[in-house]
N, CA, C and O atoms as a Maestro MAE file, in Angstrom:
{
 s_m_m2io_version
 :::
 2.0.0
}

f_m_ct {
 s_m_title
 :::
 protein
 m_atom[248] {
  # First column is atom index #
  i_m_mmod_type
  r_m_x_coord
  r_m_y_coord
  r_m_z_coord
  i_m_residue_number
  s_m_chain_name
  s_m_pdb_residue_name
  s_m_pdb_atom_name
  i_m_atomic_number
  :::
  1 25 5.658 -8.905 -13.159 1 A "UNK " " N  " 7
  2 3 5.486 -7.744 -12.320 1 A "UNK " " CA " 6
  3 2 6.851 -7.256 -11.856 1 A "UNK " " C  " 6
  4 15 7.667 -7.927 -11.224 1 A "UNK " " O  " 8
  5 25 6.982 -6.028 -12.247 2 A "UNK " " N  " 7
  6 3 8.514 -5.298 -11.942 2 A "UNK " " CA " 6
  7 2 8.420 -4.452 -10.835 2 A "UNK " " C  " 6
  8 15 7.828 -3.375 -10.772 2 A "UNK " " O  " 8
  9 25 9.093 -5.064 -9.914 3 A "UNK " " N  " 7
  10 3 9.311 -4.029 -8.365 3 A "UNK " " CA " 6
  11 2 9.669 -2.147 -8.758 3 A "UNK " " C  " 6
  12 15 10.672 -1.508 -9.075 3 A "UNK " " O  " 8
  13 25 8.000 -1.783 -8.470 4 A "UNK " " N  " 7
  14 3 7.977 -0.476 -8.828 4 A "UNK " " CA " 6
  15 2 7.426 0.612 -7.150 4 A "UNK " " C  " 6
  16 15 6.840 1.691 -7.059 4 A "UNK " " O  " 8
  17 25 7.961 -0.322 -6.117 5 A "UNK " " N  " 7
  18 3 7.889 0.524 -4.778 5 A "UNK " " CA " 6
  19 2 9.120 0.860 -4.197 5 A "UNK " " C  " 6
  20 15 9.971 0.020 -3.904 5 A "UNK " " O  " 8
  21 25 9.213 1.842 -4.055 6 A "UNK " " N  " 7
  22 3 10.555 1.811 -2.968 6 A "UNK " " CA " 6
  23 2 10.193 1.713 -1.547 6 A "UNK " " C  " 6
  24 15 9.076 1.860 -1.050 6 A "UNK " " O  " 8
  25 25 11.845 1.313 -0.694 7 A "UNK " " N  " 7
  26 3 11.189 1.311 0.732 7 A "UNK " " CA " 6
  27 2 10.530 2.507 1.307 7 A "UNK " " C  " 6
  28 15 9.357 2.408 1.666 7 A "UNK " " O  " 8
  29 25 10.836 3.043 1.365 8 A "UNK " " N  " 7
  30 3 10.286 4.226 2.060 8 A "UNK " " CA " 6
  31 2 8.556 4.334 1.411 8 A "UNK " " C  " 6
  32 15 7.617 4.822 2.040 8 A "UNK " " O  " 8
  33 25 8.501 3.901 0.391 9 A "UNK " " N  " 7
  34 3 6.841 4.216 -0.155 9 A "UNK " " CA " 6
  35 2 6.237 2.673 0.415 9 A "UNK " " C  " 6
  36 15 5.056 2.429 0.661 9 A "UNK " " O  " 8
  37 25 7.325 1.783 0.536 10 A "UNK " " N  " 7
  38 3 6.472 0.010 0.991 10 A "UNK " " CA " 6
  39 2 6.040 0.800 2.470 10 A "UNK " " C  " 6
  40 15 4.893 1.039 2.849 10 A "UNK " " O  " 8
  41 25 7.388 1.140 3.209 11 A "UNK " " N  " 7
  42 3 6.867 1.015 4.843 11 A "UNK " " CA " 6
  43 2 5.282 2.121 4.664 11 A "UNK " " C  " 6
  44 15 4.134 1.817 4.989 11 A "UNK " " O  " 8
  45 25 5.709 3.241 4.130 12 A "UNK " " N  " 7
  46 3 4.546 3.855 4.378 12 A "UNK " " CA " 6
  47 2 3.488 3.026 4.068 12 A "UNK " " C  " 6
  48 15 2.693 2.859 4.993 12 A "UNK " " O  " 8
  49 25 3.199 2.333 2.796 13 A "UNK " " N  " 7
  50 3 1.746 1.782 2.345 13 A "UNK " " CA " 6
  51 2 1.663 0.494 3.672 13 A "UNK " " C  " 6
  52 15 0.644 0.121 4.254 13 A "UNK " " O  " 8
  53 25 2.801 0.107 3.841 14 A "UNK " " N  " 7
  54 3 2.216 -1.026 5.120 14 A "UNK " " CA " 6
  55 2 1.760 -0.369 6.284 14 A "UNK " " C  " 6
  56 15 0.610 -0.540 6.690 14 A "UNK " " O  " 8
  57 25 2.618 0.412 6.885 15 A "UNK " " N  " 7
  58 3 1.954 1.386 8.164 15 A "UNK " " CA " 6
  59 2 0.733 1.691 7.686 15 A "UNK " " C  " 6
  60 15 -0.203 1.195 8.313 15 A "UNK " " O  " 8
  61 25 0.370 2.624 6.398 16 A "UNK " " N  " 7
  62 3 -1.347 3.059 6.567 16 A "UNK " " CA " 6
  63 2 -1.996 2.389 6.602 16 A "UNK " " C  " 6
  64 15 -2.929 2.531 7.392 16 A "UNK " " O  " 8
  65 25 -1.909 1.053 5.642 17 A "UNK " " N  " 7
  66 3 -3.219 0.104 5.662 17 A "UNK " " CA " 6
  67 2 -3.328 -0.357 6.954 17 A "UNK " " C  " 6
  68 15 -4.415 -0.254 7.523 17 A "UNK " " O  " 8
  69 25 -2.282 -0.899 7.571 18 A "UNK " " N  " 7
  70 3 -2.259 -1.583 8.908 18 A "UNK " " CA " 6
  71 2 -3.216 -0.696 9.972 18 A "UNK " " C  " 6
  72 15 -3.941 -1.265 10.788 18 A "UNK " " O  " 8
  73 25 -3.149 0.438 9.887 19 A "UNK " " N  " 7
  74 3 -3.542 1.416 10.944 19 A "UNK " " CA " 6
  75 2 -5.020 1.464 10.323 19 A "UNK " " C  " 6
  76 15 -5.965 1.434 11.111 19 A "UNK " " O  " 8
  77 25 -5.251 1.536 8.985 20 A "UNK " " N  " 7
  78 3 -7.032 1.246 8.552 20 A "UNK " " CA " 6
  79 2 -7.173 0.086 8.757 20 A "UNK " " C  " 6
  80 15 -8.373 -0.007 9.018 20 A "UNK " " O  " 8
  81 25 -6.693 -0.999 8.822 21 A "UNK " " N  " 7
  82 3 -7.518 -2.058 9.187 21 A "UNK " " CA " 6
  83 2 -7.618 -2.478 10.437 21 A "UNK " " C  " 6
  84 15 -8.185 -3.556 10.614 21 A "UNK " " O  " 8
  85 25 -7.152 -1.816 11.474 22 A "UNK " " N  " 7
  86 3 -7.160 -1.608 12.648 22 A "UNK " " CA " 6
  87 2 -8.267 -1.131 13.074 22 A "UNK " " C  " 6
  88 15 -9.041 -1.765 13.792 22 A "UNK " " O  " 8
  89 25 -8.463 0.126 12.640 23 A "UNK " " N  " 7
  90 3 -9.149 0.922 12.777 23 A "UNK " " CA " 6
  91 2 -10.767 0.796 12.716 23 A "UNK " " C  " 6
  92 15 -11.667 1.191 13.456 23 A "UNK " " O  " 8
  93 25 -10.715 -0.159 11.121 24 A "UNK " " N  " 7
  94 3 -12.052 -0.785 10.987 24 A "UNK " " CA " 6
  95 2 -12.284 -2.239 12.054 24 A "UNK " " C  " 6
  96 15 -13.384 -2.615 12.460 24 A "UNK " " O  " 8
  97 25 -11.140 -2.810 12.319 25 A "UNK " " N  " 7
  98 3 -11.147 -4.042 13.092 25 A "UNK " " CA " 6
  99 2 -12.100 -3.259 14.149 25 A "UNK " " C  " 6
  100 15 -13.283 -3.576 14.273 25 A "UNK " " O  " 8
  101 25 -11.690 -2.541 14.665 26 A "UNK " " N  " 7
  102 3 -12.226 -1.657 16.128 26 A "UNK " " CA " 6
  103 2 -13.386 -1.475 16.454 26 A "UNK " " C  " 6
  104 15 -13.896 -1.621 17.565 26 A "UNK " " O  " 8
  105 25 -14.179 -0.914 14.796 27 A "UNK " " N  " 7
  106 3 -15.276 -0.386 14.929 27 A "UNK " " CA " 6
  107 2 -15.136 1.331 14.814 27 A "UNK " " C  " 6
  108 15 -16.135 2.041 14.930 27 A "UNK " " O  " 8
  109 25 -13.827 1.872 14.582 28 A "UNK " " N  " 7
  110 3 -13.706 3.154 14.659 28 A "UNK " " CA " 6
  111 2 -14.026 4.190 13.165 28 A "UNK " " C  " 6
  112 15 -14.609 5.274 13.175 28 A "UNK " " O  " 8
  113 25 -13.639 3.710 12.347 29 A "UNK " " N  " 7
  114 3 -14.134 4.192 11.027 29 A "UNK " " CA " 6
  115 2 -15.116 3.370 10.680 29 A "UNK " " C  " 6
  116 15 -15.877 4.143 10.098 29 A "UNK " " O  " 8
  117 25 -15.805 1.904 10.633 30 A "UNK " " N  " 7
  118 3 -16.392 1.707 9.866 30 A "UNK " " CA " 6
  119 2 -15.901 0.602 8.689 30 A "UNK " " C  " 6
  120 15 -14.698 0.353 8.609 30 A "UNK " " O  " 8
  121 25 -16.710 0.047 7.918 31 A "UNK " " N  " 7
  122 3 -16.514 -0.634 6.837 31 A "UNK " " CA " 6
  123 2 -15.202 -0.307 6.240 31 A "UNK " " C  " 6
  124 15 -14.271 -1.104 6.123 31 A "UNK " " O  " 8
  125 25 -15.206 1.176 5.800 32 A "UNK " " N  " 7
  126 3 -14.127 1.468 4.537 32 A "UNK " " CA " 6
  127 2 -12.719 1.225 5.052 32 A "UNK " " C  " 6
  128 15 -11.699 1.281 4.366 32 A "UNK " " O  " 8
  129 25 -12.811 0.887 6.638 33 A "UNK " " N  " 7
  130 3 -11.491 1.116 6.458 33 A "UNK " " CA " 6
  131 2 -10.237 -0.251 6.179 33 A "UNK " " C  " 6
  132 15 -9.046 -0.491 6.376 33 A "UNK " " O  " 8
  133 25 -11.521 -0.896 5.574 34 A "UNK " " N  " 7
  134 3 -10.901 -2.341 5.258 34 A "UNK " " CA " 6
  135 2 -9.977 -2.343 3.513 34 A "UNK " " C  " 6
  136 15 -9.436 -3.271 2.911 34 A "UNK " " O  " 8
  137 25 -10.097 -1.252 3.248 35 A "UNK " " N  " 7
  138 3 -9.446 -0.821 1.896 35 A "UNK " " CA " 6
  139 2 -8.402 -0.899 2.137 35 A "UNK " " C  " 6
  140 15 -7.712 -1.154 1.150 35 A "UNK " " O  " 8
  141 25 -7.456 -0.720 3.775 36 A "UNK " " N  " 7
  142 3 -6.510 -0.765 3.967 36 A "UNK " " CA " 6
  143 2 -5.666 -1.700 3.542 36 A "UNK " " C  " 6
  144 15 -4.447 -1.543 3.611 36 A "UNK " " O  " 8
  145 25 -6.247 -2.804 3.044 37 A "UNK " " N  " 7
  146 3 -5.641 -4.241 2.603 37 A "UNK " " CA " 6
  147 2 -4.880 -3.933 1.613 37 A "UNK " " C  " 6
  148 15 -3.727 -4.354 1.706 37 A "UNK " " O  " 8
  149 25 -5.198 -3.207 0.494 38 A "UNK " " N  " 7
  150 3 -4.695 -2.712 -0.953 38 A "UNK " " CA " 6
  151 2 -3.376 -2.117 -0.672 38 A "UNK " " C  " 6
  152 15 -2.359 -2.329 -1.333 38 A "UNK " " O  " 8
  153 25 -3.477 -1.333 0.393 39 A "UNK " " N  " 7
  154 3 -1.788 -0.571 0.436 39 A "UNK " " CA " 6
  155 2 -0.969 -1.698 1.066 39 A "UNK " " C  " 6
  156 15 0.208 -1.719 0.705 39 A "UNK " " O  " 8
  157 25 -1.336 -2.602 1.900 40 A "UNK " " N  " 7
  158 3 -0.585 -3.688 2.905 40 A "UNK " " CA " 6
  159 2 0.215 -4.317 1.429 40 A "UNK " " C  " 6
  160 15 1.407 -4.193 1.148 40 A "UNK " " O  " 8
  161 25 -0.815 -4.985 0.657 41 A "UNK " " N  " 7
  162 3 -0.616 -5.894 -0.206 41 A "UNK " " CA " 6
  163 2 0.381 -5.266 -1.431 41 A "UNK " " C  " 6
  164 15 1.290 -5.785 -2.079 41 A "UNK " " O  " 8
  165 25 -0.167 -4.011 -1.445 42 A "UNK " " N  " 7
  166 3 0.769 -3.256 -2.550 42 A "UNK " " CA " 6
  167 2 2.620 -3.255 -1.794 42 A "UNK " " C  " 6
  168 15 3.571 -3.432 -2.555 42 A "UNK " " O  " 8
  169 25 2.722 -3.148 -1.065 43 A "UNK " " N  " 7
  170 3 3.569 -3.114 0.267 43 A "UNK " " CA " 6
  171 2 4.462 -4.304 -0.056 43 A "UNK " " C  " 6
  172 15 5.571 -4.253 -0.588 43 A "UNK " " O  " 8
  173 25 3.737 -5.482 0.390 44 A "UNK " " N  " 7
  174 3 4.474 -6.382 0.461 44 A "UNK " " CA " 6
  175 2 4.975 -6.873 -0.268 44 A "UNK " " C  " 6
  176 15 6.053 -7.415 -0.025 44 A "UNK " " O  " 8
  177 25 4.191 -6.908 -1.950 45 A "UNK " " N  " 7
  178 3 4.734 -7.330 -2.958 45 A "UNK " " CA " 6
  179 2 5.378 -6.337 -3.954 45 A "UNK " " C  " 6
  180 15 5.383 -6.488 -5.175 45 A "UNK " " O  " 8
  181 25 5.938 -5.268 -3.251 46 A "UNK " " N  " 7
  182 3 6.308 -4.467 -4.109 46 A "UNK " " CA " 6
  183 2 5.767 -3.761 -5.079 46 A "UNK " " C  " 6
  184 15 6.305 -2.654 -5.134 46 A "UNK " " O  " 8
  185 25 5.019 -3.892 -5.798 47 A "UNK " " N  " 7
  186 3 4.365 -3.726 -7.357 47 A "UNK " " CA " 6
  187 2 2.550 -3.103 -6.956 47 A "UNK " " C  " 6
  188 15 1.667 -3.821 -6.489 47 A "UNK " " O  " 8
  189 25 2.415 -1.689 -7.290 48 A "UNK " " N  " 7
  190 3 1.387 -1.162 -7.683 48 A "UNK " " CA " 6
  191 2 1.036 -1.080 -8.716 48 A "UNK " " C  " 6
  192 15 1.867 -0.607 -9.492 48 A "UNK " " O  " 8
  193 25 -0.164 -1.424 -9.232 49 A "UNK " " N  " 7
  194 3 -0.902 -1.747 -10.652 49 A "UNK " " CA " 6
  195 2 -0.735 -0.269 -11.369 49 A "UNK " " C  " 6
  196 15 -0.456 0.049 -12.525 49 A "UNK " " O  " 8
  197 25 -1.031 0.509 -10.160 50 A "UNK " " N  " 7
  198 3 -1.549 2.202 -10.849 50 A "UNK " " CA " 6
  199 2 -0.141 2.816 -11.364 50 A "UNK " " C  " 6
  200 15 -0.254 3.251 -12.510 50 A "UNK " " O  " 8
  201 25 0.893 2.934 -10.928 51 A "UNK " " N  " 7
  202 3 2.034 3.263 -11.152 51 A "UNK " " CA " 6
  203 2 2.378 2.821 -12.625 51 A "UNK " " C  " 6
  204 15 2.472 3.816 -13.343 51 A "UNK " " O  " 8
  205 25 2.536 1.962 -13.116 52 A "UNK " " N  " 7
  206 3 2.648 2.004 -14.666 52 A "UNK " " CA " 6
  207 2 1.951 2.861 -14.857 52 A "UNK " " C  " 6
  208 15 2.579 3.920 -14.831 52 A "UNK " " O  " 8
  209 25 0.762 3.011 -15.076 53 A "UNK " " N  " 7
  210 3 -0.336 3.738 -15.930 53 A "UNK " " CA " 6
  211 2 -0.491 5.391 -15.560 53 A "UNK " " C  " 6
  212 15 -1.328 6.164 -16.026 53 A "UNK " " O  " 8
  213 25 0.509 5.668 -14.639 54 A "UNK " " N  " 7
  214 3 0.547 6.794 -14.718 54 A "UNK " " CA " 6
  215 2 2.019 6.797 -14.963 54 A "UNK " " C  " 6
  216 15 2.475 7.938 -15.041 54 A "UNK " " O  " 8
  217 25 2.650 6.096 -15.067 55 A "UNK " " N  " 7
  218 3 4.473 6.047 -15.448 55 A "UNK " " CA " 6
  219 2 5.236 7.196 -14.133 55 A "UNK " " C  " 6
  220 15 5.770 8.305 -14.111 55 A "UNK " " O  " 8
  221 25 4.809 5.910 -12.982 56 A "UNK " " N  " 7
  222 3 6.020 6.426 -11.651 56 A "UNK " " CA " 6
  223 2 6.596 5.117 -11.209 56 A "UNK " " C  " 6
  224 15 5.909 4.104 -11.079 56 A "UNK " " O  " 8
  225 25 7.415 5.155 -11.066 57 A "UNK " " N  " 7
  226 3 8.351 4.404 -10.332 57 A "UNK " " CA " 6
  227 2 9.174 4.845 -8.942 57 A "UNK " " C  " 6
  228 15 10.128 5.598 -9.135 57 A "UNK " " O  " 8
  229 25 8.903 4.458 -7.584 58 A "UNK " " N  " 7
  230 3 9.724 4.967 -6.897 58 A "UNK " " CA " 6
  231 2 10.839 3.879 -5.908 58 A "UNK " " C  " 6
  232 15 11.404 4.223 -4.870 58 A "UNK " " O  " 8
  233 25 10.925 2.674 -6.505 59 A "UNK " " N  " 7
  234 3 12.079 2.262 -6.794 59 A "UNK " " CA " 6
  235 2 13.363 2.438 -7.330 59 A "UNK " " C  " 6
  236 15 13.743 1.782 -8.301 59 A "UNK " " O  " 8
  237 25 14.207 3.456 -6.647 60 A "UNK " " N  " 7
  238 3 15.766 3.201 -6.686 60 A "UNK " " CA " 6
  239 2 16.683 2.646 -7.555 60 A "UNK " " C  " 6
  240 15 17.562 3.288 -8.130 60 A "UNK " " O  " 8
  241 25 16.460 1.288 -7.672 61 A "UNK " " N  " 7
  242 3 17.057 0.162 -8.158 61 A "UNK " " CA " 6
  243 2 16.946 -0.377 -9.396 61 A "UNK " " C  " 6
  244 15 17.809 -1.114 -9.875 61 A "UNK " " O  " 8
  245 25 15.628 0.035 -10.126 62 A "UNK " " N  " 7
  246 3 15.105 -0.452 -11.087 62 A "UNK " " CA " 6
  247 2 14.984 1.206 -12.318 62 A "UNK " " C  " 6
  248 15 14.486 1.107 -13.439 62 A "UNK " " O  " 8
  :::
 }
 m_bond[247] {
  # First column is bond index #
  i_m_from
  i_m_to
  i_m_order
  :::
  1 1 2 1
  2 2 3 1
  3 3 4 2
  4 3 5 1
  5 5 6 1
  6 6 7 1
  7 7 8 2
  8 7 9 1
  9 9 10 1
  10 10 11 1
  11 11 12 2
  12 11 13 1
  13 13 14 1
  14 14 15 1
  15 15 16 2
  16 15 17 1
  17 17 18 1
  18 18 19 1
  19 19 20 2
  20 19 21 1
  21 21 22 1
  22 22 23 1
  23 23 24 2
  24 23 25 1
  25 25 26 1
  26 26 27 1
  27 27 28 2
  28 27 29 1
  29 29 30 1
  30 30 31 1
  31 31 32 2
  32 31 33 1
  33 33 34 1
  34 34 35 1
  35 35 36 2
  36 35 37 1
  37 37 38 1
  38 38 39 1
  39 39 40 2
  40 39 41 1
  41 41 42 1
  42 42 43 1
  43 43 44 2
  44 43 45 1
  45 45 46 1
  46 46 47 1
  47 47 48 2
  48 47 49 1
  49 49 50 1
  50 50 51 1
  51 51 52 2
  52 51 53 1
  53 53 54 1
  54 54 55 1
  55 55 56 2
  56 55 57 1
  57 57 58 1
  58 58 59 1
  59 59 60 2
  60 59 61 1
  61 61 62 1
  62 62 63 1
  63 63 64 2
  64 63 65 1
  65 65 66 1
  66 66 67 1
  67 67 68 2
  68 67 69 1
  69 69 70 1
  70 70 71 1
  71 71 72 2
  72 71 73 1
  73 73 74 1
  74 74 75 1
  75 75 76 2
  76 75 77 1
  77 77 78 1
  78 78 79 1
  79 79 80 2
  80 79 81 1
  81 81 82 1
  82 82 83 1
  83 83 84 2
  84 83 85 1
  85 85 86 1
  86 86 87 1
  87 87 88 2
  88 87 89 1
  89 89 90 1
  90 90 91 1
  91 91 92 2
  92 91 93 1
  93 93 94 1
  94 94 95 1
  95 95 96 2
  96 95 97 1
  97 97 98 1
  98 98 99 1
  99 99 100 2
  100 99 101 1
  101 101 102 1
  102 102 103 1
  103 103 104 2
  104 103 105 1
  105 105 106 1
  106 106 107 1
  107 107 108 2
  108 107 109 1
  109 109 110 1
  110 110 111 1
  111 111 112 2
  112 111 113 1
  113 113 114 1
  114 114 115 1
  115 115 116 2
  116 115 117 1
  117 117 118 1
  118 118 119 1
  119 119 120 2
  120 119 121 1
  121 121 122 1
  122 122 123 1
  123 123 124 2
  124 123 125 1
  125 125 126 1
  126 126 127 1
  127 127 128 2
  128 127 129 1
  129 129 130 1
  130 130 131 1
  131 131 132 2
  132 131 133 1
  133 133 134 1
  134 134 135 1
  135 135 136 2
  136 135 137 1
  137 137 138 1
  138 138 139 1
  139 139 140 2
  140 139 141 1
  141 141 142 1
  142 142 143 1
  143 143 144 2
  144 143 145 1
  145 145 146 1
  146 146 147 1
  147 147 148 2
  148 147 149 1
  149 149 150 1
  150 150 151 1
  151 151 152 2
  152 151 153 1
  153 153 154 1
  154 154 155 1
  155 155 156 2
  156 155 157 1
  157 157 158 1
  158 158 159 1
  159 159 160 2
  160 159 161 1
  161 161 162 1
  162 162 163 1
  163 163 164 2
  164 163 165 1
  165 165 166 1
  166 166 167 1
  167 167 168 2
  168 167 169 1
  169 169 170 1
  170 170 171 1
  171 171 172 2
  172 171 173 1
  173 173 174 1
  174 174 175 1
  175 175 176 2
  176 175 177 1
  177 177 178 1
  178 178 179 1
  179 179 180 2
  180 179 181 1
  181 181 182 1
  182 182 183 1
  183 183 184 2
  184 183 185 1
  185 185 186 1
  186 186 187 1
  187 187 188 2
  188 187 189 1
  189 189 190 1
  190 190 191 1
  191 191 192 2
  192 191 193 1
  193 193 194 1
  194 194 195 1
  195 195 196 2
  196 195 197 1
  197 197 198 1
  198 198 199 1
  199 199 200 2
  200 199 201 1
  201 201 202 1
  202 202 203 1
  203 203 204 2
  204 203 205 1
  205 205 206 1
  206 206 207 1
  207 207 208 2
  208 207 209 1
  209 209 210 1
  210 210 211 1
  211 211 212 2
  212 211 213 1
  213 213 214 1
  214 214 215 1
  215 215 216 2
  216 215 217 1
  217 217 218 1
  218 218 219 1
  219 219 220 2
  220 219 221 1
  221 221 222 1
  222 222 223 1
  223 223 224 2
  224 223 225 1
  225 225 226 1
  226 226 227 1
  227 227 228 2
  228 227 229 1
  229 229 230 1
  230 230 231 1
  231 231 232 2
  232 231 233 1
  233 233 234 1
  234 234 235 1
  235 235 236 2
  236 235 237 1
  237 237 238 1
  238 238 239 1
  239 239 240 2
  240 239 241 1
  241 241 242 1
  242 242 243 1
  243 243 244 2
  244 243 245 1
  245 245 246 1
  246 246 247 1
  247 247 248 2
  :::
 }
}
């Protein structure tokens, strides 16, 4: 897996999910907003599955 996030796209995907799974923690959206996990996780480990397959990279470095 080749680091295909940049920072600026990690912080964002960690801030949104964090704020949906908050959100669902709460009771305020509901179930879905536990999807938020996917951007956290995409986040932390750098590497989105979908990005190959549409051929983006917004990593800098790579």
């Amino acid at each position: 897996m080749k680091c295909n996030v940049g920072n600026i796209d990690r912080t964002m995907r960690i801030i949104a999910g964090l704020v949906l799974i908050a959100l669902a923690a709460t009771g305020t959206i509901g179930m879905w907003g536990w999807i938020g996990v996917i951007p956290v996780l995409t986040g932390v480990f750098r590497f989105c599955p979908a990005y190959p397959l549409l051929g983006i990279n917004t990593n800098s470095k790579s």
